[in-house]
C-alpha positions as CSV (number, residue, x, y, z in Angstrom):
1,X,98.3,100.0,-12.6
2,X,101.5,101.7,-11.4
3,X,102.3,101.3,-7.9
4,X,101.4,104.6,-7.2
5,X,98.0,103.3,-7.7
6,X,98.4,101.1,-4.6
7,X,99.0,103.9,-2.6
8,X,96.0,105.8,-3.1
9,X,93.7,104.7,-1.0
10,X,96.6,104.0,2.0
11,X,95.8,106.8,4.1
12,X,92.0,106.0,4.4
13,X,93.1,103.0,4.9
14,X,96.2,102.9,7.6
15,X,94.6,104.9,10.4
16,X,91.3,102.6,10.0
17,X,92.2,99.6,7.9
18,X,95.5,98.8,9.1
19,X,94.8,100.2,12.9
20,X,91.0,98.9,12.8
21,X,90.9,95.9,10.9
22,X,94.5,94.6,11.2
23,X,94.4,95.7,14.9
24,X,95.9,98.6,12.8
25,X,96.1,98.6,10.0
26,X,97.6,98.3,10.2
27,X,99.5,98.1,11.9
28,X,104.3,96.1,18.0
29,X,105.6,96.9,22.0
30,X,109.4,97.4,22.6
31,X,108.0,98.4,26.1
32,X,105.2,95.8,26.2
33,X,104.6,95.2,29.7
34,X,101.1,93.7,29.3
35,X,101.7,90.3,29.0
36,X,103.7,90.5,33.0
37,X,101.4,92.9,34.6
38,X,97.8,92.8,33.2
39,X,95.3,90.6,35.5
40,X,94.8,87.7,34.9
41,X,96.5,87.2,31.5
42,X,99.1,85.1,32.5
43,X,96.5,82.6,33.9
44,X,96.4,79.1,31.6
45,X,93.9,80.1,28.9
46,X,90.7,77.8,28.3
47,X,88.1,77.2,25.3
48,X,84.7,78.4,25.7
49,X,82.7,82.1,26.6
50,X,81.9,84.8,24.3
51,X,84.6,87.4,23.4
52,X,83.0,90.7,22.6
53,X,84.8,92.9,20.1
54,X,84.0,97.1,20.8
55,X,84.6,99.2,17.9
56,X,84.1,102.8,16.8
57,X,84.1,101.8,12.6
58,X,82.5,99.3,11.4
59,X,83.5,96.1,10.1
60,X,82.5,97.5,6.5
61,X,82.7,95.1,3.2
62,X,83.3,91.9,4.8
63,X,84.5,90.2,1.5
64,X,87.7,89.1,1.3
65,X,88.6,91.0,-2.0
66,X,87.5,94.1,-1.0
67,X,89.6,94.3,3.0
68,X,92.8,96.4,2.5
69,X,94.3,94.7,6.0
70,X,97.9,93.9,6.9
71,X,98.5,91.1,7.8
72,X,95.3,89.3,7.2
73,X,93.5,91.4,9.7
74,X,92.1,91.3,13.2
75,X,88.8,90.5,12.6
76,X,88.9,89.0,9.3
77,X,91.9,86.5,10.2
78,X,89.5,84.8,12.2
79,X,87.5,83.4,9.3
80,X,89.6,83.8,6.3
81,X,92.9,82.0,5.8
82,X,95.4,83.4,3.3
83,X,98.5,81.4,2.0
84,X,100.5,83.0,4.6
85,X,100.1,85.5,8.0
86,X,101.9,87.1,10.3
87,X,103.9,85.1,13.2
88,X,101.6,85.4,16.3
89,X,104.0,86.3,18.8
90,X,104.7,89.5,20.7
91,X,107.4,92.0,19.5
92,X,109.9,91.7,17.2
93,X,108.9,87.9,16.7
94,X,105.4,89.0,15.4
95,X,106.9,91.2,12.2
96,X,107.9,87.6,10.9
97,X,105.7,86.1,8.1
98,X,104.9,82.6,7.8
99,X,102.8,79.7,6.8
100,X,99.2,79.8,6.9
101,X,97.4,77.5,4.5
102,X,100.9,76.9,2.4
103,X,103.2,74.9,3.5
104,X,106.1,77.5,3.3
105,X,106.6,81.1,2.8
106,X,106.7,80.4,-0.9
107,X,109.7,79.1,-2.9
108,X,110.7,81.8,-5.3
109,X,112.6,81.1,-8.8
110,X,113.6,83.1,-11.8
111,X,115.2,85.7,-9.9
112,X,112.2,86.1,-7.5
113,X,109.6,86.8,-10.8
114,X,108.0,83.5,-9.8
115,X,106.3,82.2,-6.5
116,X,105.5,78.8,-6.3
117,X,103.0,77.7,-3.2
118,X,102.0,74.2,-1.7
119,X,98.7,73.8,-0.1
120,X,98.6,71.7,3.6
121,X,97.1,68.5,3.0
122,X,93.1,68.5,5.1
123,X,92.0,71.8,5.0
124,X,88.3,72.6,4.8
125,X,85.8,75.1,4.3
126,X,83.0,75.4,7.1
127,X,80.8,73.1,5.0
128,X,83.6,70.8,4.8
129,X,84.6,70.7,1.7
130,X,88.0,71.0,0.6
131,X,90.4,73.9,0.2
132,X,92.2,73.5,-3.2
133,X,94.9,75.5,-4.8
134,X,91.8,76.6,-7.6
135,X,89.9,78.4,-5.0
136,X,92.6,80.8,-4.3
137,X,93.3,81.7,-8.0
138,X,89.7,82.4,-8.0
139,X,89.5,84.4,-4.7
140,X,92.5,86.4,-6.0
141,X,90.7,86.4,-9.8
142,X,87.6,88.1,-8.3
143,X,89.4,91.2,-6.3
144,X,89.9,92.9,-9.9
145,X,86.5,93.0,-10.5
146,X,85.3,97.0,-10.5
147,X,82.6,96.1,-8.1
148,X,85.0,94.4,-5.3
149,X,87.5,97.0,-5.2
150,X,89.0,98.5,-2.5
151,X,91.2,95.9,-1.3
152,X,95.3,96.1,-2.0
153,X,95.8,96.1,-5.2
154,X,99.5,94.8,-5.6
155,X,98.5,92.4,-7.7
156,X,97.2,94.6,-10.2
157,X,100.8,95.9,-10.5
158,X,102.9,92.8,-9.9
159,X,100.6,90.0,-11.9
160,X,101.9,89.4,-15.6
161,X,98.8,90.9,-17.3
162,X,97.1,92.5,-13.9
163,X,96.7,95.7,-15.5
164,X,94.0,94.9,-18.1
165,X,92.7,92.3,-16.1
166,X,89.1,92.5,-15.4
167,X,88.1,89.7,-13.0
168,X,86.1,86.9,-13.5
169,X,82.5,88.2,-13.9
170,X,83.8,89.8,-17.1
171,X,86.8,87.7,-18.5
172,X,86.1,83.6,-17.6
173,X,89.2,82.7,-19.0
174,X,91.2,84.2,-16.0
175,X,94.5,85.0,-15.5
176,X,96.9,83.1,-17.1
177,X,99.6,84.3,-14.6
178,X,98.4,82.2,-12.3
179,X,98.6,78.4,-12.4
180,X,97.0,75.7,-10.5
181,X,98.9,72.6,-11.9
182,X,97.3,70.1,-9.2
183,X,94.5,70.9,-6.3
184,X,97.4,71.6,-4.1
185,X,99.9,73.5,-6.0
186,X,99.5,77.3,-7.4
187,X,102.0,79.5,-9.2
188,X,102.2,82.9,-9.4
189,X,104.2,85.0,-12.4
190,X,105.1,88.1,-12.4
191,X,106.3,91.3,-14.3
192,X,109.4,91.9,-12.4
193,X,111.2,90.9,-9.3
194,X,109.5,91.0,-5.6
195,X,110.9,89.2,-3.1
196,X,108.3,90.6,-0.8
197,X,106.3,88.6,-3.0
198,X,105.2,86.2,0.8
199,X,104.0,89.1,2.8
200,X,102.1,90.8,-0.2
201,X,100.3,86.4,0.2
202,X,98.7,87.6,4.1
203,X,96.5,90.0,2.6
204,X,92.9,88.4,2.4
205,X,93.3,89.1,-1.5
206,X,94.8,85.7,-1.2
207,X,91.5,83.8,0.6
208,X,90.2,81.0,-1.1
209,X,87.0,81.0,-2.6
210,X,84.5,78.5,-3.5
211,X,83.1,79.5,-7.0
212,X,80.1,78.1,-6.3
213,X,79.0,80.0,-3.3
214,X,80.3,83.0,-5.1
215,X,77.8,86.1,-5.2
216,X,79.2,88.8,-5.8
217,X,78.5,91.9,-4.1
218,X,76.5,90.0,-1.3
219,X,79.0,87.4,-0.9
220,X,80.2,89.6,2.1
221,X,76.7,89.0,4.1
222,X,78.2,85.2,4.7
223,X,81.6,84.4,3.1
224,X,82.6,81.2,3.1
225,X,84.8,80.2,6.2
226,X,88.3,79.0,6.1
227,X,89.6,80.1,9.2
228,X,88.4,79.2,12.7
229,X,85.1,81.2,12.5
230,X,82.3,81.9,10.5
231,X,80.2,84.3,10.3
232,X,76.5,83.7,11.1
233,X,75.5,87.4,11.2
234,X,76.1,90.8,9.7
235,X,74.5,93.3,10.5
236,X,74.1,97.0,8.6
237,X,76.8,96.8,6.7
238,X,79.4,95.2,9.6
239,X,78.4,97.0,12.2
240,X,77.0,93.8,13.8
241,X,78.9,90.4,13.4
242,X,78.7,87.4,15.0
243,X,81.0,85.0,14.4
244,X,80.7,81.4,16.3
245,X,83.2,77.7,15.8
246,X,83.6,76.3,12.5
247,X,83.8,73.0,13.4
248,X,85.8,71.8,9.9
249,X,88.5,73.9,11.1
250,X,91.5,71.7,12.2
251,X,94.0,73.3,14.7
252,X,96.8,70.5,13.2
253,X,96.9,72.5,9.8
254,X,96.7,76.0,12.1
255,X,99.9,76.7,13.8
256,X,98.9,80.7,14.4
257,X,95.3,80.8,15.7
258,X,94.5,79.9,18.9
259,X,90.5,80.3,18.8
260,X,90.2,79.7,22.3
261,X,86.2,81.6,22.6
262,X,83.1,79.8,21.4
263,X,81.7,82.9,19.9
264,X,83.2,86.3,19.0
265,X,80.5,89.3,19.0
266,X,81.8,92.6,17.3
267,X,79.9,95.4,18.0
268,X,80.3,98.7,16.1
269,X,79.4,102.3,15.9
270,X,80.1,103.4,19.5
271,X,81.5,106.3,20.6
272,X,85.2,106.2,21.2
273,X,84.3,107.5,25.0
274,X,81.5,105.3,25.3
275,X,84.4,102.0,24.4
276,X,86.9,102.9,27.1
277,X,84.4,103.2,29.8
278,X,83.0,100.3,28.8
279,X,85.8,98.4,29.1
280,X,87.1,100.2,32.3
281,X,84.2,99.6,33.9
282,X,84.1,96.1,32.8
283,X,80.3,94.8,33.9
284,X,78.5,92.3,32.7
285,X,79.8,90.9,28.9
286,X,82.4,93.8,28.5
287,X,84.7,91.8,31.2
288,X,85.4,90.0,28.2
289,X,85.7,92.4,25.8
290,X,88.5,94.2,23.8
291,X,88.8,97.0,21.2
292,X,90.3,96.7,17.9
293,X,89.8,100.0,17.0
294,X,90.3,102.6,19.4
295,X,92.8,103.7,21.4
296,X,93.1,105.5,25.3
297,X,93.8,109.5,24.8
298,X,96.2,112.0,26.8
299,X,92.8,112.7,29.0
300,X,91.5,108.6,29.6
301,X,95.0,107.4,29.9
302,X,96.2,110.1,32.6
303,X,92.7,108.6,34.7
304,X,93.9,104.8,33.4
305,X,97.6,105.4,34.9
306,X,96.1,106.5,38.5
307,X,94.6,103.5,38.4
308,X,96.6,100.2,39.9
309,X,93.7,97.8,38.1
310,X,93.1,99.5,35.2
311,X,96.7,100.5,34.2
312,X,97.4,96.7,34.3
313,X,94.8,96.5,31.4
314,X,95.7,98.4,28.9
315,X,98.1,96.9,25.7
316,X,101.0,99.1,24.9
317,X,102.2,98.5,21.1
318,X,104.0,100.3,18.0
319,X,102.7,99.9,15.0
320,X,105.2,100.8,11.6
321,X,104.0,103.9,11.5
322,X,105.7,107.6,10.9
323,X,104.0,111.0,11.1
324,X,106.3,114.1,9.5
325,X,106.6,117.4,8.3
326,X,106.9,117.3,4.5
327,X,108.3,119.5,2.2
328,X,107.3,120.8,-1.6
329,X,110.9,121.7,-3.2
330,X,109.0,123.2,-6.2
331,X,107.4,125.7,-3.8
332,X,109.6,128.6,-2.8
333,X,111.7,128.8,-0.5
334,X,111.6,125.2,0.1
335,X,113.6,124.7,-3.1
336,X,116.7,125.6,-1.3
337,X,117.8,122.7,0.8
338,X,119.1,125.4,3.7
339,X,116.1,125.9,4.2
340,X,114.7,123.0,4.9
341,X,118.0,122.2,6.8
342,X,117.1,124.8,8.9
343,X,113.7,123.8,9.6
344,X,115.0,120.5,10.5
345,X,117.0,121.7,13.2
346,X,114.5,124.1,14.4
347,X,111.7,121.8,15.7
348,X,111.4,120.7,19.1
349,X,110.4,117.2,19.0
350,X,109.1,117.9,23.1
351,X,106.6,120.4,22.2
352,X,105.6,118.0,19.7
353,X,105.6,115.0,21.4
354,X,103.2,116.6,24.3
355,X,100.7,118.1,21.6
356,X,100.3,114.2,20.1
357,X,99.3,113.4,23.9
358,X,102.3,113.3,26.0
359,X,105.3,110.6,25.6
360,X,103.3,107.7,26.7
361,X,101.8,107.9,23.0
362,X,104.3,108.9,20.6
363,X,108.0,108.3,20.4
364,X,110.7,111.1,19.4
365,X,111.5,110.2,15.2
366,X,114.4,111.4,13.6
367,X,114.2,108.6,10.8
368,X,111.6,108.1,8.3
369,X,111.7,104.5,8.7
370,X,110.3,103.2,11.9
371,X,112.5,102.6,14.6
372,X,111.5,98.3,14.5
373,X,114.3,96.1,13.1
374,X,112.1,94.1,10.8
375,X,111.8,97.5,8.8
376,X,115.8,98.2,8.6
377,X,115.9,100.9,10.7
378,X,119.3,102.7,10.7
379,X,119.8,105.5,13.6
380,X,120.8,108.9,12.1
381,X,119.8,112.2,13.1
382,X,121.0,113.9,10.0
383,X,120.2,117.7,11.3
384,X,120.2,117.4,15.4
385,X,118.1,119.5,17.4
386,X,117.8,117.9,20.2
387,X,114.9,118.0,22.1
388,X,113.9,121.7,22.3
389,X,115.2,122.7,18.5
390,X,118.6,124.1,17.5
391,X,117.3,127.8,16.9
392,X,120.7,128.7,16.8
393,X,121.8,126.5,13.9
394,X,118.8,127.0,11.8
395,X,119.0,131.0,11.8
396,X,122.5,130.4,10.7
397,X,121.7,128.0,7.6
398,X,119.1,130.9,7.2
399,X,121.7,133.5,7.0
400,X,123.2,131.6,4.2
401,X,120.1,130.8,2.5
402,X,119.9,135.0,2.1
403,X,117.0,135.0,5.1
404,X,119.3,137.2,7.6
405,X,116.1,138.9,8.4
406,X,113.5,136.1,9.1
407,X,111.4,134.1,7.0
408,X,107.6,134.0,6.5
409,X,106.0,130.6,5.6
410,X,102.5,128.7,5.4
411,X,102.2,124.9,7.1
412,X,98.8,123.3,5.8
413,X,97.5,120.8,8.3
414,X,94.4,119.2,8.9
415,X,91.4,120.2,11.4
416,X,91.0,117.0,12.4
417,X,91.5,116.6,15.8
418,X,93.6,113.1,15.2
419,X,96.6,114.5,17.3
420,X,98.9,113.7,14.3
421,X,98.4,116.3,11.0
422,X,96.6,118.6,13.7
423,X,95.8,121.9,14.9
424,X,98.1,120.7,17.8
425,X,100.7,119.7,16.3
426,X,101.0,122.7,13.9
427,X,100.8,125.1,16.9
428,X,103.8,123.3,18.6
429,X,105.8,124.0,14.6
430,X,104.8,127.3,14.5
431,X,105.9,128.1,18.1
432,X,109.5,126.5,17.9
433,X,110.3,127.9,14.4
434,X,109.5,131.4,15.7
435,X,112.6,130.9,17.7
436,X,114.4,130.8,15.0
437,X,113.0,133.8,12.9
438,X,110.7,132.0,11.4
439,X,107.1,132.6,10.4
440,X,104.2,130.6,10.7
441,X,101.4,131.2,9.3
442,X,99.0,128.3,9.5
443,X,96.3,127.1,6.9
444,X,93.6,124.7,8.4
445,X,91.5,122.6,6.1
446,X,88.9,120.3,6.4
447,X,90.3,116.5,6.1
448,X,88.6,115.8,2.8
449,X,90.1,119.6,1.7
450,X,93.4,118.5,3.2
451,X,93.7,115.2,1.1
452,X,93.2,116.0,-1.4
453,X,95.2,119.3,-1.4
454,X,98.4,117.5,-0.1
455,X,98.1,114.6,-2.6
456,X,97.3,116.4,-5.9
457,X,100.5,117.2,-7.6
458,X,99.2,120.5,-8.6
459,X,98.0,122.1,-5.8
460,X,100.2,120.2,-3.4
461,X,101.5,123.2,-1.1
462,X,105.4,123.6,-0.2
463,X,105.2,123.1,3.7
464,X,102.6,120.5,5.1
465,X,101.7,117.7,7.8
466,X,102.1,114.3,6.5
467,X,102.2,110.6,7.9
468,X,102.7,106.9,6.8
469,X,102.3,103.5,7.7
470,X,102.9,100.0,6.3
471,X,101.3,97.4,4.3
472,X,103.4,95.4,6.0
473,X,106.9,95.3,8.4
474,X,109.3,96.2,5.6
475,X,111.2,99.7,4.3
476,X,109.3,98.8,0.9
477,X,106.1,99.7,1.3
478,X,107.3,102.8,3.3
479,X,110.3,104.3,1.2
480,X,109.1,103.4,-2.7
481,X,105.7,105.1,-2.7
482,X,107.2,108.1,-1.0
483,X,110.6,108.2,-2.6
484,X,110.2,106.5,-6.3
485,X,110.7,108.8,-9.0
486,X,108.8,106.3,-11.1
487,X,105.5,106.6,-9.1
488,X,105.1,110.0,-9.3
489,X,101.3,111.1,-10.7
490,X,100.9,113.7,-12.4
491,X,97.2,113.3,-12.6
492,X,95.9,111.3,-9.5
493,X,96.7,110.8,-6.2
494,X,100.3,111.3,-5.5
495,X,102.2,110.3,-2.3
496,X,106.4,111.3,-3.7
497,X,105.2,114.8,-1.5
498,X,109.4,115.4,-2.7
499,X,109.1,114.5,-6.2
500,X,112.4,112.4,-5.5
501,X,113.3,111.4,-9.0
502,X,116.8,110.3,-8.6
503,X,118.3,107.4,-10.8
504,X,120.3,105.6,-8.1
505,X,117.6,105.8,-5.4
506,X,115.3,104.0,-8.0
507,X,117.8,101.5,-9.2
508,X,118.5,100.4,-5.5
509,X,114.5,100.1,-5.1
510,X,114.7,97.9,-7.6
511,X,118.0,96.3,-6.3
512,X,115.9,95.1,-3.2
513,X,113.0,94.1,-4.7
514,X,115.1,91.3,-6.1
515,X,116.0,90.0,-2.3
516,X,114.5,87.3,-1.0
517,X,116.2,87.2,1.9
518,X,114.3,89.2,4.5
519,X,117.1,90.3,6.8
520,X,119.2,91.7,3.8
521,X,116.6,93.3,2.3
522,X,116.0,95.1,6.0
523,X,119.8,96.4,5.7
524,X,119.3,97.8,2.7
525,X,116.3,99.2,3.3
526,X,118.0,101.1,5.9
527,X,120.7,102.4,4.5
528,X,118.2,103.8,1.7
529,X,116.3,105.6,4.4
530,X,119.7,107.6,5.6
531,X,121.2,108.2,2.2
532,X,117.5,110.0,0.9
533,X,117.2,111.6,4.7
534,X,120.4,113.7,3.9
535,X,118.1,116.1,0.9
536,X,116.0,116.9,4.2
537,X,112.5,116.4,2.1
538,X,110.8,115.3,5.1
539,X,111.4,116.3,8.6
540,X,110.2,112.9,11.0
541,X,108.5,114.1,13.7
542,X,107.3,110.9,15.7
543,X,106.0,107.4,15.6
544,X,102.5,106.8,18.0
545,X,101.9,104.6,20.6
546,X,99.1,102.4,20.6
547,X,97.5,102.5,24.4
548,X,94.0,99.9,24.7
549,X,92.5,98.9,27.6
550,X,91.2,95.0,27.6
551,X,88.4,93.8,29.6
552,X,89.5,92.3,33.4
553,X,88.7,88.9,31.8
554,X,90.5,88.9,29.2
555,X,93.7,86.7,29.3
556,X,96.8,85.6,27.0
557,X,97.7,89.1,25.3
558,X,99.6,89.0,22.8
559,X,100.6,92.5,20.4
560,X,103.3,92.3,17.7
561,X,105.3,94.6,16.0
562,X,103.3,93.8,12.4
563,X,99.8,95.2,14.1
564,X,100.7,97.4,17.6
565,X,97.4,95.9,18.6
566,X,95.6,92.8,20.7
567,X,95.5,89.9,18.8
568,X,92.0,88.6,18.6
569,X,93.4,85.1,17.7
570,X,95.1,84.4,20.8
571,X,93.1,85.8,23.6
572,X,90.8,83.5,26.4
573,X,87.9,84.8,28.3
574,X,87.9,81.9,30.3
């Protein structure tokens, strides 16, 4: 499977599975002010209550193979452990990765084409049995099988013979690119370099499994704990679980998990309304309640911030996460780079920035890259408009472009009212770029219609709404799909909106990939973003802020820059 592959399911699955089930999904606070101000949550936290969990989406195929999470999840962290996670700390700390049932982040050899892991010494399942190196090649064996897709399929791409691979129900023999020499050791080889290779190990892809208690499609009903939970109900499909103390869990082989509540109760299916007055209100059981899924709007959090009590509640976070105008260049006019030089410096990032719900939930982008270290990010503003549009500049790039006279164009968006590939937001486009003699004319579509119209390499249309978010805290995930000339599709879903094929972009893709140090892979990564921002094929618009309120009981918050979200793991109720 090309990469390309990987990314076609990534925009069902960033705005729900990264910002649902990661505690998106995602997908941390530079302003994070909850930790000092929110009631009660700098109090000494305590084991014991029930933590209730309010969410909008369902907690839908519970099986480890099948989550596409980052990080390992919100929810899904709780009961399964992966070979490594995300650093539970707030900010910039959190976009770390580290151990989780390994001993290390990996030790890589043979120029970062093999990963070699080391299992902790006394882990055990909730049965308490134990946790060998075996059970993860199956766990990871399993997620090629047809009917446990939908989980991120890296692997398929990156394993030595992951393409024709199809899982164990079909081929028993397994895959030979994965080696468990002793109970505590497994090996991983692959096709080329990724020094990424550790933060590709906290998806749940990476879960052990117990072959044994393997079964298939209903294996998500009750999967086999390794984490500090298990799950002793599930309900229509994950819109009811309740997850209560596995008792073989040991906190000395755990460094990230805090599992301070007895039992966590995730309720799902509830209005998005119905969840913020809930927790506002905060009666009964919802004092101890948080969301993982939904966030406060422009309406809710202008009520919130009147409010001394509630606006001490509510978890401000960022998430890697970019929303932008894309551009077509095999669509006239947008073949001429003026002219998307001059659309560049014709938008005004305020009138933007108020239709996605005011400043207090998006933040001004003039990179593609998010602006969070762990990404690379590198400041440039390659075509400055300030913050009201350069009208002046752009009709001048369109005098050269031979548009003395004006310009009439069409920007495809989505109806969905999602405040990011909007009605809104295009309204706010169409009004600045009139400024500058430019022509809107807008082309709503239903969100199915819209997907598939923007990703479809045929009809993809030369001026459109677009966002992105990440797998994980790097400029990989964000700049290769996007920006690859090698994972362009032809005939499937296709995210390189550009069709960027240049040789020396590709080659320092590739260049990274073989870094294994983090830090200098982040430069890089950086300086890629502002060398391919100069062809102007997108135009960043803004990154969101992640506003959730937390029930008044509800103490040690902690939100990192790898989810923009609570952390289910660490919080008290007691």
């Amino acid at each position: 499977m090309r990469r390309s592959s990987v990314t076609a399911r990534r925009l069902a699955a960033v705005s729900v599975s990264l910002a649902v089930a990661a505690g998106a999904v995602a997908c941390g606070p530079k302003d994070n002010d909850a930790k000092a101000t929110s009631g009660g949550a700098d109090a000494k936290p305590a084991k014991g209550g029930t933590l209730t969990v309010l969410n909008s989406s369902p907690q839908q195929d519970f099986d480890p193979a099948r989550l596409y999470t980052s990080g390992g999840g919100n929810v899904p962290s709780l009961v399964f452990r992966t070979l490594t996670t995300r650093n539970r700390e707030d900010g910039a700390e959190g976009a770390e990765v580290v151990p989780d049932l390994a001993t290390d982040t990996g030790r890589p050899s043979e120029n970062a084409t093999v990963w070699t892991y080391t299992l902790k010494k006394g882990l055990k399942y909730e049965d308490g049995s134990a946790i060998t190196s075996a059970d993860i090649k199956y766990g990871i064996e399993r997620s090629f099988a047809a009917e446990l897709s939908g989980g991120a399929p890296y692997l398929r791409d990156w394993l030595i013979g992951g393409a024709d691979y199809q899982g164990p129900y079909k081929d028993k023999k397994g895959l030979d690119s994965i080696e468990t020499p002793d109970e505590r050791t497994i090996v991983f080889r692959l096709n080329k370099p990724e020094g990424e290779f550790p933060y590709l190990a906290t998806q749940t892809q990476f879960a052990p499994v117990p072959k044994a208690e393997d079964t298939g499609t209903k294996y998500e009903e009750h999967p086999v704990s390794s984490g500090p939970y298990k799950v002793v109900r599930n309900e229509n499909d994950g819109e009811r679980l309740t997850l209560e103390r596995n008792t073989h869990w040991s906190a000395s082989t755990d460094a990230e998990r805090k599992a301070y509540p007895d039992r966590i109760d995730v309720r799902s299916g509830l209005d998005s309304s119905v969840i913020n007055q809930r927790l506002s209100s905060s009666q009964g059981a919802d004092a101890a309640a948080v969301t993982a899924d939904t966030n406060l709007g422009p309406a809710e959090l202008a009520k919130v911030s009147g409010d001394k009590e509630l606006a001490a509640r509510v978890g401000t976070g960022h998430f890697g996460y970019t929303n932008y105008i894309a551009f077509n260049p095999k669509v006239k006019p947008f073949d001429d780079p003026k002219v998307r030089q001059a659309i560049s410096y014709a938008i005004d990032r305020t009138s933007v920035i108020n239709a996605a719900g005011g400043s207090s939930l998006a933040e001004p982008a003039t990179t593609y890259l998010p602006n969070q270290k762990s990404f690379g990010y590198t400041a440039y503003d390659h075509f400055p408009a300030g913050k009201s549009g350069n009208a002046a500049k752009a009709r001048e790039l369109l005098k050269e472009a031979g548009h003395a006279k004006g310009l009439t164009v069409t920007l495809t968006h989505s109806n969905a009212k999602d405040f990011e590939t909007s009605p809104e937001i295009a309204t706010a486009i169409q009004d600045a770029l009139k400024k500058a003699g430019i022509t809107v004319k807008l082309q709503g579509l239903e969100d199915n219609d819209y997907s598939d119209k923007i990703h479809n390499a045929k009809t993809e249309p030369g001026f459109f709404l677009a966002h992105w978010g990440a797998d994980w805290p790097s400029g990989g995930p964000f700049l290769a799909p996007i920006f690859d000339g090698r994972q362009i599709v032809e005939d499937g879903a296709n995210f390189n909106t550009g069709f960027l094929d240049d040789t020396s972009v590709n080659a320092e893709i590739d260049a990274i990939n073989k870094l294994t140090d983090l830090d200098e892979a982040a430069t890089r990564w950086g300086a890629l973003d502002k060398k391919i921002g100069e062809q102007a094929l997108t135009v960043p618009l803004f990154h969101p802020v992640y506003k959730r309120l937390y029930g008044k009981d509800v103490k040690n918050i902690v939100i990192s820059d790898w989810t923009g979200v609570l952390d289910i793991s660490q919080v008290s109720v007691k």
